[in-house]
C-alpha positions as CSV (number, residue, x, y, z in Angstrom):
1,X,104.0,145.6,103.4
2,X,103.2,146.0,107.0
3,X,100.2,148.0,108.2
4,X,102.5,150.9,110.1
5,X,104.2,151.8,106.2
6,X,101.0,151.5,104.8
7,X,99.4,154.3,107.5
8,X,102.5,156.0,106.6
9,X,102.4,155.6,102.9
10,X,98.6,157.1,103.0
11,X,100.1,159.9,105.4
12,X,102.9,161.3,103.2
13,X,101.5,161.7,99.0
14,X,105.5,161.5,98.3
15,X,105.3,159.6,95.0
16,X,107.4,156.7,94.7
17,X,109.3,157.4,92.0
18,X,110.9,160.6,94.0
19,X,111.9,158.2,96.5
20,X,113.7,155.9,95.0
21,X,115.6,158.4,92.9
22,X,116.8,160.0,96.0
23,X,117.8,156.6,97.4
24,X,119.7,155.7,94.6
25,X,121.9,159.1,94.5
26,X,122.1,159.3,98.0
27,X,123.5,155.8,97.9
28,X,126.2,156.0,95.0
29,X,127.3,159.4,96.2
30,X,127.9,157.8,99.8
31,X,130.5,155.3,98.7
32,X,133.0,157.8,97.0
33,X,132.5,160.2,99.8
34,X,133.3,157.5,102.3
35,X,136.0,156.2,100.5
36,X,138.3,159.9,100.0
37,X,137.0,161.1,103.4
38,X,138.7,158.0,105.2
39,X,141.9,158.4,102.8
40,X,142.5,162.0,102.9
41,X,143.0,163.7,106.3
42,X,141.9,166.8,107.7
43,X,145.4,168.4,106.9
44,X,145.2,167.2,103.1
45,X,142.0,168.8,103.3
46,X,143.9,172.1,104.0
47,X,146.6,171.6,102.0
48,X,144.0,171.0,98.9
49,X,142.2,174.6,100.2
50,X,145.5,176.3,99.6
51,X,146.3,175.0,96.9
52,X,142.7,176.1,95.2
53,X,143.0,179.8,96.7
54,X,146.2,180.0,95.5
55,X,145.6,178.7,92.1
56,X,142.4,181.6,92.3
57,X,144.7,184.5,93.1
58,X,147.0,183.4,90.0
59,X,144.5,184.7,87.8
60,X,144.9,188.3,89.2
61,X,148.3,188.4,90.2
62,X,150.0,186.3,88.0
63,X,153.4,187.8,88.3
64,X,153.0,187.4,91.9
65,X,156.2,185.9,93.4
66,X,154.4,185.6,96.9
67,X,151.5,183.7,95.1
68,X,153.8,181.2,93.1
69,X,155.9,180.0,95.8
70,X,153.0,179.0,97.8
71,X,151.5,177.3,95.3
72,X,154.6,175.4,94.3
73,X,155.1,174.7,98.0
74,X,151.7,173.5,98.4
75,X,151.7,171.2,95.3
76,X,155.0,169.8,95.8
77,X,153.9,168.4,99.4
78,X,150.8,167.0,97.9
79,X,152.8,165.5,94.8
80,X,154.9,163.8,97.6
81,X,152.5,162.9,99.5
82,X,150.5,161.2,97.3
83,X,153.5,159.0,96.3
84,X,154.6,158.4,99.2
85,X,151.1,156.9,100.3
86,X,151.1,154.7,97.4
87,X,154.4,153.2,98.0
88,X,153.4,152.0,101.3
89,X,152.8,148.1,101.8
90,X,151.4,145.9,105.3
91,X,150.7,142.4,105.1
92,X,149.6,141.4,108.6
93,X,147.3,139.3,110.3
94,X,145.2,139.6,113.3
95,X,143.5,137.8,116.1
96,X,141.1,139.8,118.1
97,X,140.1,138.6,121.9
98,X,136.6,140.2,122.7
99,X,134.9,140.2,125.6
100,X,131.3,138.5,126.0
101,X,129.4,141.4,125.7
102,X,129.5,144.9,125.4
103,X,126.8,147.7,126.8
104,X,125.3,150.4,124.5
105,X,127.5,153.8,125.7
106,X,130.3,152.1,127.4
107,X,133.7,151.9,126.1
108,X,134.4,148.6,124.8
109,X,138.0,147.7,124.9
110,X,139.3,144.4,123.5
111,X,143.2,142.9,122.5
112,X,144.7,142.2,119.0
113,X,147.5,139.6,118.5
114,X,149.1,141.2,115.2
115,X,151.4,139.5,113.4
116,X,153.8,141.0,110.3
117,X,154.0,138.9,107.5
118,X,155.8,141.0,105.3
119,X,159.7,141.2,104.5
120,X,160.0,144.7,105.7
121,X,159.4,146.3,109.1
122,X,155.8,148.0,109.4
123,X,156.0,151.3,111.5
124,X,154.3,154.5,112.0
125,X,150.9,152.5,111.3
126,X,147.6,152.3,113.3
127,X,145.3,149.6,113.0
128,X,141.1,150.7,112.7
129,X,137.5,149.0,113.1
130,X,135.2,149.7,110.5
131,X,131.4,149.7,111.2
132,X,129.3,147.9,109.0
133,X,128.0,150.1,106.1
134,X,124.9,151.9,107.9
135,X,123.4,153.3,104.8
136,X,120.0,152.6,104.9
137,X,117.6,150.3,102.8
138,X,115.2,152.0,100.6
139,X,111.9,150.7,102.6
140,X,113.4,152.5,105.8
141,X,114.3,155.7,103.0
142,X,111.0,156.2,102.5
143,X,108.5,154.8,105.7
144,X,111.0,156.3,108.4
145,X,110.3,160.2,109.3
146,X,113.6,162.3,111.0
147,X,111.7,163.4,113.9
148,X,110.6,167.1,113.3
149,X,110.7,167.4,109.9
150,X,107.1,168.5,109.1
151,X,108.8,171.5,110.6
152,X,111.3,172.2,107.9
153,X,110.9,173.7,105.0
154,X,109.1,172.5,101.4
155,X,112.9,172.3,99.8
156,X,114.2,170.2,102.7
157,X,111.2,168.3,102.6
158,X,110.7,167.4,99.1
159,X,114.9,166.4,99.1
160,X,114.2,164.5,102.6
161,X,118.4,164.5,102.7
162,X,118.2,165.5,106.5
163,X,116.5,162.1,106.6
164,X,119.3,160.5,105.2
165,X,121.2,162.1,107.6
166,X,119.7,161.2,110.9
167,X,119.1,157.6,109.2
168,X,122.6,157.3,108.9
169,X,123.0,158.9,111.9
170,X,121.2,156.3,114.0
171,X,122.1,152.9,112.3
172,X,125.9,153.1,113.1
173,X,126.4,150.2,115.4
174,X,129.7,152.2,117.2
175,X,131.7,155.1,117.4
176,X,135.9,155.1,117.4
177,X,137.4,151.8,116.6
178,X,140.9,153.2,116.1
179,X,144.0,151.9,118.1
180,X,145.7,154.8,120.1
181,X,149.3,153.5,120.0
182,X,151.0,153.0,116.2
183,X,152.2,149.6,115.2
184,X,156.1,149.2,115.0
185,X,156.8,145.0,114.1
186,X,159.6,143.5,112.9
187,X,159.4,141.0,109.9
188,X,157.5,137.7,111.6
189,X,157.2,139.8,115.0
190,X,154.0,139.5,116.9
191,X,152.8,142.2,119.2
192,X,149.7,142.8,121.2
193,X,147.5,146.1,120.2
194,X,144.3,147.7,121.7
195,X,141.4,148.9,120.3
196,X,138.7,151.3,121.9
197,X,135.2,151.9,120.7
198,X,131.6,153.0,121.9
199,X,128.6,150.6,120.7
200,X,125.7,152.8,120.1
201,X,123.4,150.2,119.1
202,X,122.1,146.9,121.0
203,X,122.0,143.6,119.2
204,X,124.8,141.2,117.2
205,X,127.9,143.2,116.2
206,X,129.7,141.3,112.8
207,X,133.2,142.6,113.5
208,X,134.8,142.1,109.5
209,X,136.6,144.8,108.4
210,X,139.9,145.6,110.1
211,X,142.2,147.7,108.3
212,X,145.8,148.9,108.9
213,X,146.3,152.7,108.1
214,X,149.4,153.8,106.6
215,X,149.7,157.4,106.5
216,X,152.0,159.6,104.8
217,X,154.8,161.2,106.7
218,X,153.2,164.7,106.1
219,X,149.8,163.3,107.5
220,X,148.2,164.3,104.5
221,X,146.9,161.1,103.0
222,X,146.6,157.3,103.9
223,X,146.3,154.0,102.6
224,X,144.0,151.8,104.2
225,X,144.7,147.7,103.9
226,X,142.6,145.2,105.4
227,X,144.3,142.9,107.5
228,X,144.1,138.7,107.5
229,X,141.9,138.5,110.4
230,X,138.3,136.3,110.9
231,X,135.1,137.9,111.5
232,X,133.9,137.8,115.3
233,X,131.0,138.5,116.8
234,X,130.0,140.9,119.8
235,X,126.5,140.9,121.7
236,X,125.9,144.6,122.3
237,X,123.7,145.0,125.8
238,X,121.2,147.4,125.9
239,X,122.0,150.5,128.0
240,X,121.1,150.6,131.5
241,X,120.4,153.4,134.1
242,X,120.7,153.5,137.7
243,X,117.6,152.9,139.6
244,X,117.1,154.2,143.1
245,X,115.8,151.1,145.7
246,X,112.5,150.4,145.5
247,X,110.2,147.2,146.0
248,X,107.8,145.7,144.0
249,X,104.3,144.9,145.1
250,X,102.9,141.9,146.2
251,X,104.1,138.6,148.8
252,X,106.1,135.7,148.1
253,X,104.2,132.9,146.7
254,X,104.6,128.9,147.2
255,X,106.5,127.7,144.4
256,X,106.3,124.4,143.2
257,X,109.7,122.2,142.8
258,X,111.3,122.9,146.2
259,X,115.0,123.4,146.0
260,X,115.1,122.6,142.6
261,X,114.2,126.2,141.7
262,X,115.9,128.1,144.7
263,X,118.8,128.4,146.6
264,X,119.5,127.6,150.2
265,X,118.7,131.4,151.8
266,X,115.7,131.8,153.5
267,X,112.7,129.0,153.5
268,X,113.8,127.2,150.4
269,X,113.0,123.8,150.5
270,X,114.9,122.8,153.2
271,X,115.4,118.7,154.6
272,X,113.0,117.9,157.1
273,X,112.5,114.3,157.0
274,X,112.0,110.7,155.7
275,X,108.6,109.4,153.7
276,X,107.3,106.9,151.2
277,X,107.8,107.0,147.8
278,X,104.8,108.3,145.6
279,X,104.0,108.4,142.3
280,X,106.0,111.8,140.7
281,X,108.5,112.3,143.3
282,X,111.9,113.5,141.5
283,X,114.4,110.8,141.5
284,X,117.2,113.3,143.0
285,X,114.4,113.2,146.3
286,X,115.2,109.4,146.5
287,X,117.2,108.7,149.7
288,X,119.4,105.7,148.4
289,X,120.5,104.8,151.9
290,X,117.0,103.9,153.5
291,X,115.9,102.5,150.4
292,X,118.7,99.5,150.5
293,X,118.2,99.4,154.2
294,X,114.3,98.7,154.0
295,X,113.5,97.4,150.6
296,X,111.4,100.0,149.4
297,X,111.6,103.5,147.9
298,X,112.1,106.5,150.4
299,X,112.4,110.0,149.5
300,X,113.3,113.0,151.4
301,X,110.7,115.1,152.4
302,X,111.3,118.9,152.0
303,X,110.1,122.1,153.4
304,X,107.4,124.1,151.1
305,X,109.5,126.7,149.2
306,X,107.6,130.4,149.2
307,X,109.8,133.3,147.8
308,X,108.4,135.9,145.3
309,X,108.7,135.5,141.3
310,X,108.0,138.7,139.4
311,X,107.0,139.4,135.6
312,X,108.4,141.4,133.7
313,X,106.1,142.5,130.7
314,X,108.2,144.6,127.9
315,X,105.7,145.8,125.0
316,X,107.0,145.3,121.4
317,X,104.6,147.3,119.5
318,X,106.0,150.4,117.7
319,X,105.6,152.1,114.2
320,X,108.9,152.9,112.6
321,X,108.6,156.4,113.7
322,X,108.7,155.4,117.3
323,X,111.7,153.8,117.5
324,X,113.3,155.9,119.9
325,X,110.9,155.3,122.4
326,X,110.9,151.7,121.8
327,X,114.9,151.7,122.4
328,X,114.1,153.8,125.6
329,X,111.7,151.0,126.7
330,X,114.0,148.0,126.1
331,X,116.5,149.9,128.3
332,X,113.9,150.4,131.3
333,X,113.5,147.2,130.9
334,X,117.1,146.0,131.0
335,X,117.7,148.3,134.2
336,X,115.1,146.8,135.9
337,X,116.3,143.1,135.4
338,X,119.6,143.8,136.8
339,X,118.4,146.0,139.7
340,X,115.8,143.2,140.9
341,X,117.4,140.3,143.3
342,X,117.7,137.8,140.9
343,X,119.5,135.4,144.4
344,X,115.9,136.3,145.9
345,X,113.2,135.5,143.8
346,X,112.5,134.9,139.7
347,X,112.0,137.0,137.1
348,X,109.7,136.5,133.9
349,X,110.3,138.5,130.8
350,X,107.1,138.2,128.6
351,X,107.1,139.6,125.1
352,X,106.1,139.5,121.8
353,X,107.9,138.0,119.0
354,X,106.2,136.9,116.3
355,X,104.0,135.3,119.4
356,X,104.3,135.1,123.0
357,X,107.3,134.7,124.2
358,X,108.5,134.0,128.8
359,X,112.0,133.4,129.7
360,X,112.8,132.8,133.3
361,X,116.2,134.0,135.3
362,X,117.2,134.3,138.8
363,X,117.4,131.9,141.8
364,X,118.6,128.4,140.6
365,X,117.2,129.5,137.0
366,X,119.4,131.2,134.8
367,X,121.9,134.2,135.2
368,X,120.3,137.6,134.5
369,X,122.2,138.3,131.6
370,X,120.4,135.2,130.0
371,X,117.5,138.3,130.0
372,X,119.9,140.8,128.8
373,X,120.7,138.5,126.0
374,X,117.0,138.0,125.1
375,X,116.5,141.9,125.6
376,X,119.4,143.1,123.3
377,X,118.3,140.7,120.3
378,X,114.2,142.0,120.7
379,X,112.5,143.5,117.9
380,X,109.6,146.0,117.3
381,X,106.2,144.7,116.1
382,X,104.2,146.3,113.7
383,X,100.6,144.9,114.4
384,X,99.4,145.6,117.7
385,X,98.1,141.9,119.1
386,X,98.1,141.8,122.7
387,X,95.9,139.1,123.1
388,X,98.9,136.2,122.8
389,X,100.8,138.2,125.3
390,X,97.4,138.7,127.6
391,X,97.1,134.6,127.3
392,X,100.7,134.1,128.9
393,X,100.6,136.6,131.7
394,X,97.3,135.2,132.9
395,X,98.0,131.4,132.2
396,X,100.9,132.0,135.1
397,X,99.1,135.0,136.9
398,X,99.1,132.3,140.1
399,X,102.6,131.9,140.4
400,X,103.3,135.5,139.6
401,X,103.5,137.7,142.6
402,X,103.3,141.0,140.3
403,X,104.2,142.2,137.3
404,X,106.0,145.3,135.9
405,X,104.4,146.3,132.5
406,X,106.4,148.8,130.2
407,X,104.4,150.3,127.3
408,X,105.7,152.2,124.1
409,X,103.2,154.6,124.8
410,X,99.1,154.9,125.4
411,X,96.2,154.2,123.3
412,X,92.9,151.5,123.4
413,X,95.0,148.6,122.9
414,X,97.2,149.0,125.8
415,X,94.6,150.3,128.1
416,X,92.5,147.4,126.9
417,X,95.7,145.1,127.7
418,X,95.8,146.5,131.6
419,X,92.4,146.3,132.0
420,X,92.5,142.4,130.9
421,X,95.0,141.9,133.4
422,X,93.2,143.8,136.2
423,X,90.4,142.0,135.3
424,X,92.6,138.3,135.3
425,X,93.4,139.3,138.8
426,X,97.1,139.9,138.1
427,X,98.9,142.7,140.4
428,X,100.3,145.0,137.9
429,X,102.2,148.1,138.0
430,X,103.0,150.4,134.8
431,X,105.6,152.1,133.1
432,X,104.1,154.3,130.4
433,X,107.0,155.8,128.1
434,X,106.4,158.8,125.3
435,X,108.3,162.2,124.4
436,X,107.6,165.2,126.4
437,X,105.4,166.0,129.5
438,X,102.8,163.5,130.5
439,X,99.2,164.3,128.3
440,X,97.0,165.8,130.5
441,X,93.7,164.6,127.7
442,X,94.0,160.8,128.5
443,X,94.0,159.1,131.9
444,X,97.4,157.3,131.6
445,X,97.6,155.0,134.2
446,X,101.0,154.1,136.2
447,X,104.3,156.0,136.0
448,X,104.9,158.5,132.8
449,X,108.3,158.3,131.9
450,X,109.5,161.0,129.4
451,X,112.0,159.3,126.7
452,X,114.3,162.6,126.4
453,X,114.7,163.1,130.4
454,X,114.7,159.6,131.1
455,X,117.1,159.1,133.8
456,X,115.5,161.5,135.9
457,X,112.2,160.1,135.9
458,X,113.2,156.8,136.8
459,X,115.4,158.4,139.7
460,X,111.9,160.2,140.6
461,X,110.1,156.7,140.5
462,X,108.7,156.4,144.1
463,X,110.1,153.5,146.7
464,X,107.1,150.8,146.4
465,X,105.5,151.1,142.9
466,X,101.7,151.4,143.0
467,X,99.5,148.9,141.3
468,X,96.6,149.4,139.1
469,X,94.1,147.9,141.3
């Protein structure tokens, strides 16, 4: 168990055994309820109120004619509709065509090759994306705290079902996922469909369970049949803001390797002459031509290559409870990487995970969503060790012209990480993130960023961020 649920454990005298009693009837009751609340629609849900307020006044007014022809009315359409649902068959199959990637709040829209295997023609049908099942695991049941709840009462508290709630709540990996237009195919017919949905979490979406919905022609019920289709898999992007312009701090520095780490725009390595061979020249430098000419090795000679290469330092560390802000800080961090000039210098992301981590995009590098990639597949760390991440930033602090740090917060490890880097001689500037105003008891460094007004503190950020030094 890691250190974080430990604090927590020690924080909240909730015995165990409560716990995992609630878990367990919060998880069987979820099943049924998800099953009948995807099968029965909001005017079967009606139709079943009538029918039970109708039933109710029978007892009073029994010789009611009013009374008994609504509830015949009402349970005859239900009695049909309830056959009618079961009678309905699909047998398709499905190929979906997904995009690369999709971006946390964005509609994601992607095209289905649907086949109808069956003998009969499949109409007034509509094909939907189910989520994985985003009930959570028992460790997270009992570690994770709904934000506010000390603030509820000892009932709410004690049942912790409003923790369910915004568990469930925030582990759904997308919203939507049904097709707008029904499916009409003839036996052996192939059309294309489209499906819409909004991924609210980052990271590796398993797509696995598509299901053709066949309702009843009151739209009372429906049947829901999984479809013949493979399982494919989305990367989800973190969500990104708008940043107004500014500039990082700090000049270009030479970097070694000439052109093989730039582009041609600006000073970037650029042909300036003939010379001897020596010992470690790259073999693309050789110029074959002089060499067969004069017998001996001669290699181009290239102009010194200065541009600037930033780093971008994202901190890892969080408790449980502080996921939001952690999610807040992997999205600053994923707005800066596409906002910075990735044709006109390098960018370093250093992280943590499980150790020390630096990949390396932009000019004649890697594309920037290599980064995005890395950033939407990042995980929290539960023990604070900054010293690994403290040995990479200051083992490349020469090549680095500065470095944007974003923290999950402040407290003595992080200002003790800053300091090391002042001290290292590295030109830092600092994002501090944390919910609500900025605290006026501790002397936070850098920029405060509040994680529920986000967007408008970044757009407040000033044109050339200060440094620490």
């Amino acid at each position: 168990m890691s250190s974080a649920a430990t604090e927590t454990k020690r924080q909240s005298p909730r015995p165990e055994w409560l716990d995992r009693t609630l878990h367990r009837a919060y998880m069987k009751s979820a099943g049924p309820r998800y099953f009948f609340t995807r099968r029965i629609l909001p005017a079967g849900v009606g139709l079943a109120a009538v029918q039970v307020i109708s039933c109710g006044l029978l007892i009073g007014y029994w010789n009611n004619d009013a009374v008994h022809q609504i509830f015949s009315l009402a349970f005859a359409i239900g009695f049909i509709a309830f056959f009618w649902m079961l009678a309905r068959r699909a047998n398709i199959r499905a190929i979906r065509e997904l995009p690369r990637y999709g971006t946390v709040d964005e509609v994601l829209r992607y095209h289905l090759h649907v086949t109808n295997l069956a003998r009969r023609r499949l109409s007034h049908a509509w094909l939907s994306e189910t989520a994985p099942d985003p009930r959570p695991n028992y460790g997270d049941f009992r570690f994770s705290r709904e934000p506010g709840e000390h603030e509820r009462n000892w009932f709410d508290r004690t049942l912790a079902y409003y923790r369910w709630k915004w568990l469930i709540y925030h582990r759904r990996l997308f919203e939507g996922g049904k097709a707008k237009l029904p499916l009409d195919l003839a036996p052996g017919e192939t059309k294309m469909s489209t499906i819409e949905f909004i991924p609210l979490r980052r990271g590796v979406t398993q797509l696995e369970d598509l299901r053709v919905l066949l309702p009843d022609p009151f739209g009372l019920l429906q049947r829901c049949r999984r479809t013949q289709t493979a399982t494919s898999t989305l990367t989800v992007l973190p969500k990104r803001y708008r940043l107004p312009n500014f500039e990082m701090p700090g000049n270009t520095r030479f970097q070694i390797g000439g052109d093989a780490t730039a582009n041609a725009i600006g000073n970037s390595g650029e042909f300036v002459g003939l010379r001897d061979y020596r010992p470690g020249d790259p073999l693309r430098q050789i110029h074959w031509k002089s060499w067969a000419r004069t017998g001996r090795p001669i290699v181009k000679e290239l102009e010194d290559t200065f541009y600037p290469r930033y780093g971008l330092i994202l901190d890892t560390f969080s408790t449980p409870n502080e996921r939001e802000i952690f999610e807040a800080a992997v999205s600053v961090a994923a707005s800066f990487v596409v906002t910075l000039d990735s044709g006109e210098s390098l960018l370093d992301l250093m992280f943590i995970k499980d150790k020390a981590h630096m990949v390396t995009a932009g000019r004649g590098v890697a594309r920037t969503e290599t980064l995005l990639e890395v950033l939407a597949g990042v995980h929290s760390e539960s023990e604070p060790a900054f010293e690994p991440l403290t040995n990479l930033v200051l083992k490349h602090r020469e090549l680095l012209t500065s470095c944007l740090v974003v923290l999950c917060g402040w407290d003595s490890h992080r200002a003790e990480f800053l300091q090391n880097l002042e001290r290292g001689g590295v030109l830092c500037s600092a994002l501090v993130l944390g919910i609500g105003p900025r605290p006026q008891d501790a002397p936070i460094p850098g920029q405060w960023l509040n994680v529920h007004q986000l967007e408008q503190d970044l757009h407040r950020l000033p044109r050339r961020l200060p440094t620490l030094n």
